[in-house]
N, C-alpha and C positions, 0 to 999 in steps of 0.2 A: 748147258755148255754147247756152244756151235759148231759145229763140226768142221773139221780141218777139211780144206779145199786142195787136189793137189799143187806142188809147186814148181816152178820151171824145171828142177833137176827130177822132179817126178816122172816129168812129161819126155826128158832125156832118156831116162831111163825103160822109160815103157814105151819110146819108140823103136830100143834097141830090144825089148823083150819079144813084140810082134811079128818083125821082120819073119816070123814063117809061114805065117799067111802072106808073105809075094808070091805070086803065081797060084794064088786062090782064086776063084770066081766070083764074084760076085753071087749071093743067095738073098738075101730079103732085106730090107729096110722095114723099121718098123717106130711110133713115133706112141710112147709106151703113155704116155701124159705129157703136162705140156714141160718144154725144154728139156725133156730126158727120149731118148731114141736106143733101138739095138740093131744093128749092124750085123747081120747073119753071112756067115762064108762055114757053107755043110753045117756040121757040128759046133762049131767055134763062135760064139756070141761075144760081141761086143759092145759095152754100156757106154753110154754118152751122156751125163748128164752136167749139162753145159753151163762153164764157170765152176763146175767141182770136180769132176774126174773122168777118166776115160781108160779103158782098161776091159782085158778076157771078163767073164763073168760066165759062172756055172747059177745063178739065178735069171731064169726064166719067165718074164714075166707075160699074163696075156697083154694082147693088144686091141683097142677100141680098134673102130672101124677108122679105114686110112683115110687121113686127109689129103689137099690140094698138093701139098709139099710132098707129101709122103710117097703119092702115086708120081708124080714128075721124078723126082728122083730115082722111084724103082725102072717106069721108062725111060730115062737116060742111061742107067749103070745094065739092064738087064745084058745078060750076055759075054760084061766086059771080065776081065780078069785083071786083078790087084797087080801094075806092074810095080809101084813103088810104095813106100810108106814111110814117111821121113818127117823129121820138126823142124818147122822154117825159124832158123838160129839156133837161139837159146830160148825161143819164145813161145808162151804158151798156146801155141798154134800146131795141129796135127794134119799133114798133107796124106790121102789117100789118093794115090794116082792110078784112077782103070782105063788104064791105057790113052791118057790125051786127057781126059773128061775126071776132074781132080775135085772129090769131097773134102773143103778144106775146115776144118773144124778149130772155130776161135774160141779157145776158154778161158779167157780172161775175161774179167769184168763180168757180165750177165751171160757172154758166151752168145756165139752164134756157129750156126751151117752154112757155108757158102758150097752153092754146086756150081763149075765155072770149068769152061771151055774154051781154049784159042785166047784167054785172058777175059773174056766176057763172063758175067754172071749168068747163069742159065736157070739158077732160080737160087730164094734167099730166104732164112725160116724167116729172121726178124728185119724187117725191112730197117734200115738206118744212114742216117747224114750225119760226115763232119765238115767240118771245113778242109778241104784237101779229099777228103773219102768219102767214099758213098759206095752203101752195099744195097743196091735195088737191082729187080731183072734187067738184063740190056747193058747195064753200067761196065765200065771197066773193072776189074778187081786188082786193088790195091795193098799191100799189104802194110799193115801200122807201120808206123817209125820204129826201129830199136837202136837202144843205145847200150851194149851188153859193151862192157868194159875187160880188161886185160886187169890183173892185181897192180902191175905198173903203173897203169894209170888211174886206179884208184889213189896208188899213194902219193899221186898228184896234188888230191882231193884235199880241200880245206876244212869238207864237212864234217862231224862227228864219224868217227871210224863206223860205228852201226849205218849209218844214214848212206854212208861212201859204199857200203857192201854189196847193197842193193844192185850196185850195177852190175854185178857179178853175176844176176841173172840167172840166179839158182835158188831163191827165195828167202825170203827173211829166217824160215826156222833153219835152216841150214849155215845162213848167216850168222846166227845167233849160236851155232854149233862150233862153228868156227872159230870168233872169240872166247867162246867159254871154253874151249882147249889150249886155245893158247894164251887164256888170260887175263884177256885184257877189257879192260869196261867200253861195253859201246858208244858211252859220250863223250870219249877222248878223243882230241881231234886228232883227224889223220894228220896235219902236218909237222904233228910234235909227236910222233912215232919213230925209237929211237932204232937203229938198223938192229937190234937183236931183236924187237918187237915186232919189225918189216919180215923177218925172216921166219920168226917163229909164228905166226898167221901164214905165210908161204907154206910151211912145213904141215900145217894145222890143213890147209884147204888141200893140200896133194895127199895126206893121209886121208881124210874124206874121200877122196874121188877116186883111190886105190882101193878103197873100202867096204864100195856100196855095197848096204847088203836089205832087202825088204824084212822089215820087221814092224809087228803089232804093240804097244803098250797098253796094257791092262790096267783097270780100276778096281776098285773093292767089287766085290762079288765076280771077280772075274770077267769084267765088261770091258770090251771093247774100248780103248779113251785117244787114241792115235795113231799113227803109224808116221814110219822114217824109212829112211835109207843108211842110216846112222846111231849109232850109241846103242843105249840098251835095249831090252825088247825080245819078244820071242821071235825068232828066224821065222820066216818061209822061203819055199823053193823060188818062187816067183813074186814078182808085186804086185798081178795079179786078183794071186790066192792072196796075201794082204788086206787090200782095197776090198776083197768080198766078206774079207773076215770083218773088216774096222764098219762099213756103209750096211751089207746084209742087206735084205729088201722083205717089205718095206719100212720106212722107219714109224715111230708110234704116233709120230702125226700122220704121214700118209695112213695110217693104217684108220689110224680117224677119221680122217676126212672119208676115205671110202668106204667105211662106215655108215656115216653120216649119210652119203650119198648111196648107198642102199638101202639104209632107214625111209629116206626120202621120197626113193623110186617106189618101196615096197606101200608107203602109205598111198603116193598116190595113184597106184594101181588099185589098191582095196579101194578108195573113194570112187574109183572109177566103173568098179563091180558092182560096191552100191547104190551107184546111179543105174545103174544096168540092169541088177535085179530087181529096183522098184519100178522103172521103167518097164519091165519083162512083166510084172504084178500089175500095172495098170493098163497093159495091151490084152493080159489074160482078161481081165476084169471088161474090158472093151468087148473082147473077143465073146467071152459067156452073154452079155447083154445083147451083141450083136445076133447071137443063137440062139435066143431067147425071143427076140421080134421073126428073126426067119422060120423059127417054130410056129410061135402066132399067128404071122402070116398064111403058113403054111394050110395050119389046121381049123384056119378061117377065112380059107384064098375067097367061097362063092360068096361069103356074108361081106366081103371087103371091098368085091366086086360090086355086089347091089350096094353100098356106101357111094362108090364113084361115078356107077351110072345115074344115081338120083342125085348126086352132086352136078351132073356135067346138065341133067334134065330141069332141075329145080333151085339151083344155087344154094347156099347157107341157110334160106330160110326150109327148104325142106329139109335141112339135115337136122336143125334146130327141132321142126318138128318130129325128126325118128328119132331125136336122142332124150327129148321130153316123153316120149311114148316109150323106148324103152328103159328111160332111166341113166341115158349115159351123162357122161358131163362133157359138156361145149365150152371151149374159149374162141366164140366168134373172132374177137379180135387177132389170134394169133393163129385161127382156123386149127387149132387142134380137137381132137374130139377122142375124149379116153371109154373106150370100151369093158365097163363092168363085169 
């Protein structure tokens, strides 16, 4: 089962949770694997794992060594201090404002990092073009379209009540919380909604939003299976502690994958040994033979000596004749001459 991503009234909700890191400083940026990042102010960590959630985290994870983005970023923010922190709308976009110089974090869709100054991009994790928007360095920054609607003007809407909700800009599960309190089936169209049905979804969506409260749904064995702002569930203080309870780190694919990829690294470090130690085996074996002739030499430098000078005196043919008188063996051809 795929795991639940948060939803716009998530990101509502956990913009109003943070607000006490404004007037925090800036502490580290850190870019943990690819599209997931933590956010350090002192003690206070924050996860970013983009297109699914964003939120405190008491899970620590190390970090590889910083990339291009990673270092750009921490030179531009070092120093600065958190004046703002706010969600642009209802939409799933997180603004960190230090002081001018705004980390804007898009989590919809695949999610991206814009760092942007004076309305320019100053640098962009995933480079991207629309027609109308472009998130590249230098560019202007733009923020998407929205269209978050008023319940008024939903019941404008011709569309299927479910379909109409959407614009409500607080996400389909909460959408879907909505109707199934107050009733009514989501393929009914909104313009045959009759004013007790108008009212009683009015009533249904201000009870939700008087209501929020972070909580985990549980599976058999006690597992983790969702979390809300709504309906059943075991409370937490924060949604926060929620989001670490329901995500944890890391999940049992990650934990595979880096697995894997220590199995990987670990083989081919040993392959690398083993090159190394036969290698080390055939320099030794070099190195003995080499000690072996400078011995020889050594303890036959004057007999080596009269070899060269009747070489230099009588060419090949006299050596021919010392190694036939003492028995050595000659390869004229290759001028070697093996001493018995």
């Amino acid at each position: 089962m795929p795991q639940r991503t948060m939803a716009n009234l998530d990101y509502s909700y956990i913009s109003t949770e943070l607000q006490p890191l404004v007037g925090r400083f800036f502490d580290k940026f850190y870019e943990l694997r690819t599209g997931v990042f933590r956010l350090k102010f002192g003690r206070d960590n924050i996860i970013i794992e983009l297109g699914v959630r964003l939120h405190l985290t008491k899970y620590i994870e190390e970090a590889p060594e910083a990339s291009n983005f990673t270092m750009k970023l921490r030179k531009e923010l070092k120093g600065k201090k958190l004046s703002a922190l706010s969600q642009h709308g209802k939409d799933r976009i997180i603004i960190f404002d230090f002081e001018g110089t705004q980390l804007i974090a898009e989590m919809f869709g695949e999610g991206n990092l814009a760092l942007v100054r004076d309305g320019k991009i100053l640098a962009v994790y995933s480079r991207k073009k629309w027609k109308g928007r472009e998130l590249t360095a230098r560019a202007e920054y733009a923020f998407p379209p929205s269209q978050t609607k008023s319940m008024e003007e939903i019941f404008n809407s011709v569309a299927p009540i479910g379909a109409a909700l959407r614009d409500l800009n607080i996400g389909m599960d909460y959408a879907r919380a909505i109707l199934a309190d107050a009733g009514i089936p989501d393929s009914k169209p909104t313009n045959s909604l009759s004013k007790e049905e108008k009212n009683s979804l009015e009533s249904s969506y201000k009870k939700l939003m008087e209501t929020l409260s972070p909580k985990v749904i549980y599976a058999e064995e006690n597992k983790p299976a969702g979390f809300s702002l709504f309906g059943e569930g075991k409370e937490f203080p924060t949604l926060s502690e929620a989001l670490d309870e329901y995500y944890g780190i890391p999940t049992p694919q990650e934990e595979a994958e880096e697995k894997k990829g220590k199995t990987e690294e670990k083989e081919r470090l040993l392959r690398m040994l083993e090159t190394q130690e036969k290698r080390f085996e055939e320099l030794k074996k070099e190195s003995e033979e080499e000690k072996k002739s400078g011995d020889f030499i050594y303890e036959n430098f004057e007999e080596i000596q009269k070899i060269i000078d009747l070489y230099k005196k009588g060419g090949m043919n006299s050596i021919e004749e010392l190694a036939n008188k003492k028995g050595w063996k000659l390869n004229k051809e290759k001028r070697e001459l093996e001493i018995l």
